[in-house]
C-alpha positions as CSV (number, residue, x, y, z in Angstrom):
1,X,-11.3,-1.8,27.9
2,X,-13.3,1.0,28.4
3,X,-15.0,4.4,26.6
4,X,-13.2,7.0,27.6
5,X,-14.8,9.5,29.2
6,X,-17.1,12.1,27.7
7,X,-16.5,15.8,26.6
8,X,-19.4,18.6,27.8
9,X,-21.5,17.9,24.7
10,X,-21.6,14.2,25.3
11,X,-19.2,13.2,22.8
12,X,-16.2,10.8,23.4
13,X,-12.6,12.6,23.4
14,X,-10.9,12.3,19.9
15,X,-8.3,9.4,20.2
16,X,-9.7,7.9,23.5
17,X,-12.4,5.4,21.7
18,X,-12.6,2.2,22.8
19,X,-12.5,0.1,19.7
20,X,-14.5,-2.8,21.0
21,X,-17.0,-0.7,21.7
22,X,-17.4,1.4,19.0
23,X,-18.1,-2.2,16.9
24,X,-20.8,-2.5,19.3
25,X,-22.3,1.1,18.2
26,X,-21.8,0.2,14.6
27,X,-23.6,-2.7,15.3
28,X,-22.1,-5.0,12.9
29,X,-19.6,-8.3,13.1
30,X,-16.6,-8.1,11.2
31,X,-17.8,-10.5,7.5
32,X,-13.9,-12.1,6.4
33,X,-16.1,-12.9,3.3
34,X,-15.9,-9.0,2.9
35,X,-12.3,-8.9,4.4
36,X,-13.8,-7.3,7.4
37,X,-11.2,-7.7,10.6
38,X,-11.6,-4.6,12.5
39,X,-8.2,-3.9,14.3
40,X,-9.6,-3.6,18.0
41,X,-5.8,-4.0,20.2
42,X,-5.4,-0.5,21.5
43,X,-1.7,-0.4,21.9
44,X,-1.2,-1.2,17.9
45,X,-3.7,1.1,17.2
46,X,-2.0,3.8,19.5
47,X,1.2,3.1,17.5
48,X,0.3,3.0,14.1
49,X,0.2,7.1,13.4
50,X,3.5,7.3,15.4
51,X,5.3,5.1,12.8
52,X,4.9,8.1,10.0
53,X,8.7,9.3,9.1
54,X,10.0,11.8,11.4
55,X,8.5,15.2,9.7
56,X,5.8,14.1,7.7
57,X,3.0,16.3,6.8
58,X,-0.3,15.4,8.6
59,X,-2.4,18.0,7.5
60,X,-4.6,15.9,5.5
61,X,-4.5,12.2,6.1
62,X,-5.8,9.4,3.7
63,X,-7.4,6.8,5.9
64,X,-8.8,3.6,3.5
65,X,-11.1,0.9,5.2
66,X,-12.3,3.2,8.4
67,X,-14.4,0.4,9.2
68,X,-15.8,1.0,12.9
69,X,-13.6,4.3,13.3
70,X,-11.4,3.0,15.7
71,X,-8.3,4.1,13.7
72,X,-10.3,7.3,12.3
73,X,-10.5,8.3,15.7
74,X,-6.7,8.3,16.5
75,X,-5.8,9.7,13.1
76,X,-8.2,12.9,14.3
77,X,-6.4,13.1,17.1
78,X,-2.9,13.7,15.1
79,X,-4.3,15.5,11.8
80,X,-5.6,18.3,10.7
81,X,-8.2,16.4,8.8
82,X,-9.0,13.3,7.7
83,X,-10.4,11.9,4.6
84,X,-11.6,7.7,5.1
85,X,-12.8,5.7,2.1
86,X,-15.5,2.6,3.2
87,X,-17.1,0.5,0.5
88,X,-19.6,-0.2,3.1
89,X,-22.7,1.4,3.5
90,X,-23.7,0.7,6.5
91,X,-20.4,1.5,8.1
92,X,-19.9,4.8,6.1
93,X,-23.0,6.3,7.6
94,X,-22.1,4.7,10.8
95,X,-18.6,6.7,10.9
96,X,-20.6,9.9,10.2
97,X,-22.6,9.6,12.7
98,X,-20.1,9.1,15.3
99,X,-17.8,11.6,14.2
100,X,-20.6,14.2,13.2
101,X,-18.8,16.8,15.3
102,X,-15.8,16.3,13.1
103,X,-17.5,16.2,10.0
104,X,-19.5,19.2,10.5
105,X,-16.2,20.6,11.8
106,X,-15.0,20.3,8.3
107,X,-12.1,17.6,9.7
108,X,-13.6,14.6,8.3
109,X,-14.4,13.9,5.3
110,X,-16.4,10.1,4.5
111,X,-16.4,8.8,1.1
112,X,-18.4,6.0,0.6
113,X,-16.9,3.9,-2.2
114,X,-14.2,1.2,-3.6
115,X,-10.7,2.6,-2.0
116,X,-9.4,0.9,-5.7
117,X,-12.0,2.8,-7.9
118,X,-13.5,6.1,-6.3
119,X,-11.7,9.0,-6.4
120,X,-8.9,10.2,-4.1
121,X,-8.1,13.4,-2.7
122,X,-5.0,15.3,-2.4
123,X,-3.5,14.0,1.1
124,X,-0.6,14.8,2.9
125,X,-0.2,11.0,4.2
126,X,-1.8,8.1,4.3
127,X,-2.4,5.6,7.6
128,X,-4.6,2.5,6.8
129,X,-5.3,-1.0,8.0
130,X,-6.0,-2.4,3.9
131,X,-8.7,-5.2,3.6
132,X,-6.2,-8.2,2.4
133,X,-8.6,-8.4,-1.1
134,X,-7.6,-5.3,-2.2
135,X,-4.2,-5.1,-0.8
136,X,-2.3,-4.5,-4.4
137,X,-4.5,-2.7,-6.2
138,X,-4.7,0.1,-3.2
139,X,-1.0,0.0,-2.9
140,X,-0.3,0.4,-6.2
141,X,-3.2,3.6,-6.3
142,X,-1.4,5.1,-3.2
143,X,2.3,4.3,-4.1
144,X,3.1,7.1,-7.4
145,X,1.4,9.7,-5.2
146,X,4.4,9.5,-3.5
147,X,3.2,10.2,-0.3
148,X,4.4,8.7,3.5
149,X,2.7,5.8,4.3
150,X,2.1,3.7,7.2
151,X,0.2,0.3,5.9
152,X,-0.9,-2.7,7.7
153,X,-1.0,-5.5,5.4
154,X,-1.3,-9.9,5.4
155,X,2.2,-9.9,6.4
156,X,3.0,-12.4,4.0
157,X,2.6,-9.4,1.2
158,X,4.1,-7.1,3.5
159,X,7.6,-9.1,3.4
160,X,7.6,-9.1,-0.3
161,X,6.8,-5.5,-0.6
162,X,10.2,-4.7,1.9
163,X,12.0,-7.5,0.9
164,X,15.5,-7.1,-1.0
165,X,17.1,-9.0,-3.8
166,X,18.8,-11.9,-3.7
167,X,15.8,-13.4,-1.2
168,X,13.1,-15.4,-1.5
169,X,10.8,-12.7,-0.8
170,X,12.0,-10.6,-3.3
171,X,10.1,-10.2,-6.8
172,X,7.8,-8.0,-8.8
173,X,6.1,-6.5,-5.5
174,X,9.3,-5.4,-4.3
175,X,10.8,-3.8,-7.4
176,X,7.8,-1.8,-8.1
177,X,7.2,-1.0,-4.4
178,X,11.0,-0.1,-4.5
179,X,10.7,1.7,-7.7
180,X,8.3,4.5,-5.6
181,X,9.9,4.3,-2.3
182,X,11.9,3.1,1.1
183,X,9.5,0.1,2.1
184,X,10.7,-1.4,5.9
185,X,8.2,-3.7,7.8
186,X,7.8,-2.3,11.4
187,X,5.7,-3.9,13.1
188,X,4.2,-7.7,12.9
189,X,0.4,-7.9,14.3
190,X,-0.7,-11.6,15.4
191,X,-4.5,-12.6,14.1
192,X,-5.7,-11.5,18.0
193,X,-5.8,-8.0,17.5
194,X,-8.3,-8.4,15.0
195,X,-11.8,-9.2,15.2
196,X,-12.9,-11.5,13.9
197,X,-9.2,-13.1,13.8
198,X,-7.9,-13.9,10.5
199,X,-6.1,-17.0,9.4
200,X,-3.0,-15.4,9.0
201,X,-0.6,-12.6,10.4
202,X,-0.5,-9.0,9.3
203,X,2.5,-6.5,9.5
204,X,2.9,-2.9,9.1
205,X,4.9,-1.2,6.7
206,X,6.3,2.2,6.9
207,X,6.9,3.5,3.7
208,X,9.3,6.9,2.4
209,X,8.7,8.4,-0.6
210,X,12.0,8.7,-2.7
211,X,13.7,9.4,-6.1
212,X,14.8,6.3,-7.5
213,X,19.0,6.5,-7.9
214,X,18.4,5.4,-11.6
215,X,16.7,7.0,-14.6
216,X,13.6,5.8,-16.3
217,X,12.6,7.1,-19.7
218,X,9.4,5.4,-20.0
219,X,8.0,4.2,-16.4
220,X,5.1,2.5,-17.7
221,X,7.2,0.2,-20.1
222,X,9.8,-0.1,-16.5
223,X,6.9,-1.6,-14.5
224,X,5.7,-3.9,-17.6
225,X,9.2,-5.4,-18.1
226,X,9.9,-6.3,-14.7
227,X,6.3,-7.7,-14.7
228,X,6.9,-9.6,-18.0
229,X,10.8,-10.5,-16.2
230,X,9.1,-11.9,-13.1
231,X,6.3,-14.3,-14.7
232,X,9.6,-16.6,-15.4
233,X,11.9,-16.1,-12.4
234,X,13.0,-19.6,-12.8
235,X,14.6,-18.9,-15.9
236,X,17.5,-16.9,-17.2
237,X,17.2,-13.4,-17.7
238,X,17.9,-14.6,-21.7
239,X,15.1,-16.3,-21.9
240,X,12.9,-14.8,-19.7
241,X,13.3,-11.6,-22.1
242,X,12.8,-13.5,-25.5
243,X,9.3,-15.3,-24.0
244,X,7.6,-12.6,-22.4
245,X,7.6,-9.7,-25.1
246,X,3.9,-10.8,-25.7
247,X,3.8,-9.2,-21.6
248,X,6.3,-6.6,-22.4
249,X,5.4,-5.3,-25.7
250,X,8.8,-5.3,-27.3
251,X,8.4,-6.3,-31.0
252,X,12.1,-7.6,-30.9
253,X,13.1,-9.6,-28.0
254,X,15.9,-10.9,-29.8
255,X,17.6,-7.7,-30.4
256,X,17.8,-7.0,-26.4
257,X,19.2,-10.1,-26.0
258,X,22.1,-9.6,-28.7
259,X,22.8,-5.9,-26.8
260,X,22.9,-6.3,-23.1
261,X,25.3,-7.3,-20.6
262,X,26.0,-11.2,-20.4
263,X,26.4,-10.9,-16.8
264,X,22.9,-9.6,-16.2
265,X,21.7,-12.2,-19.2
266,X,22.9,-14.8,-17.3
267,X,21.1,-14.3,-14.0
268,X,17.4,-14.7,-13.0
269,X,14.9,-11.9,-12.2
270,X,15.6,-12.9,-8.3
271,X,19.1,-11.7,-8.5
272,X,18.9,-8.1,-9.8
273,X,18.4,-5.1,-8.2
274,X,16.3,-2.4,-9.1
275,X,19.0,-0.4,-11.2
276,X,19.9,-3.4,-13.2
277,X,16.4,-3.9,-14.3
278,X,16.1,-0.4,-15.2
279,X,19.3,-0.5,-16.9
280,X,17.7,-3.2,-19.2
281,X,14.7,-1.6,-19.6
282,X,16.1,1.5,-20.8
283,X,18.2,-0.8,-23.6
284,X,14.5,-2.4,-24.4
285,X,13.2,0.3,-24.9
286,X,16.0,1.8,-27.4
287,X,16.5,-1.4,-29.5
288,X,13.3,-3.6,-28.8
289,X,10.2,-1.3,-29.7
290,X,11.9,0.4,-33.0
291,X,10.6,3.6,-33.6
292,X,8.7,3.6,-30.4
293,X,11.5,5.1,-28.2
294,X,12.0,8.9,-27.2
295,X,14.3,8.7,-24.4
């Protein structure tokens, strides 16, 4: 692979830098101590802005782990501006030197920082190759914002963030993921297109923001009880419910149990959909935290 060519003031065309070399620039190696595998394949890099749904606002897009810039550069060359997060240092001065035209431009925008504690802007949509560390923590930052997504993950997490009930995949990850949004795996990405190579393959998720076709009254209680559910898949639903409310917070397990449906009693966490935790939750909430529920 080589740089593309340069414009009149010296500078390489937006979306024509060659990734390998733009490692060298930085001049850093990729640390998987730090989760650093830069994504250097061109043609997955070329693809990953084209996987947004069909319509989606790019006028502002989130980038987290920019990295060497190699995927900074290609989300420039779609958006109206770009805002990358990188805990690194080094690399966050790095990607402002090489893209000082596009910073002083006003189109990008570095913050140097932890994507799962500094602050993050408003953003149209978000395109990001996620260290593995932080994988759930980011996801779970970016996914109430409700935005369009395109996330490459290990794919391992990927598959239980798509997968659907009933399957081995399925579980906490998927609920809540499934709680925010439509969650489809895309693309699979083998441990060469990284460098260094990880152990382990990735996959890129696509993910549409939707309203959920059930009701929650109290989300935050929703996400705790499929939590607390999930810590005891193995088990019936019963008694998954009565040995968790330490997770849950319900003060009286024992009345869910007595009010809800045998049939969704009877199964484990692995079995229901979405709607039938929710449908539980809501009854939690009503009869298991006395004087606690407004809905």
């Amino acid at each position: 692979m080589t740089d593309a060519g340069p414009t009149r003031d010296g500078r390489t065309r937006t979306g024509e830098r060659d990734p390998d070399a733009l490692v060298r620039r930085a001049g850093v190696s990729g640390n998987p101590d730090r989760d650093q595998h830069f994504l250097v394949d061109d043609r997955v890099l070329d693809r990953l802005p084209g996987y947004l749904p069909e319509g989606t606002d790019v006028g502002h897009v989130l980038e987290v782990g920019g990295g060497a810039g190699a995927l900074t550069d290609r989300l420039l060359a779609v958006a109206d501006r770009v805002t990358v997060v990188e805990r690194d240092p080094a690399l966050a001065g790095f990607l402002e030197r090489e893209f000082e035209a596009e910073v002083d431009a006003g189109r990008l925008t570095v913050l140097e920082g932890d994507a799962t504690e500094v602050p993050l802007p408003a953003y149209t949509a978000c395109v990001s190759n996620l260290p593995y560390g932080v994988s759930s923590p980011v996801a779970f930052r970016l996914l109430p914002r409700r935005r369009p997504a395109v996330l490459t993950f290990q794919r391992e997490f990927a598959e239980r963030m798509a997968a659907a009930p009933g399957t081995d995949d399925y579980g906490r990850l998927s609920v809540t993921a499934g709680h925010y949004a439509d969650v489809e795996v895309v693309e699979v990405v083998p441990p060469t297109a990284f460098d260094p190579q990880p152990a382990v393959e990735s996959a890129v998720v696509r993910v549409r923001p939707r309203t959920p076709e059930y009701e929650v009254d109290d989300e935050a209680f929703f996400l705790d009880f499929v939590k607390a559910v999930f810590t005891q898949r193995r088990k019936t639903v019963r008694n998954a419910i009565r040995n968790t409310a330490h997770i849950s917070g319900l003060g009286d397990p024992d009345a869910v149990v007595a009010a809800a449906d045998e049939g969704l009693l009877s199964s484990r966490a692995g079995d229901l959909a979405p709607a039938e935790f929710a449908k539980l939750a809501r009854l939690a909430a009503e009869v298991g935290r006395p004087g606690e529920y407004d809905g």
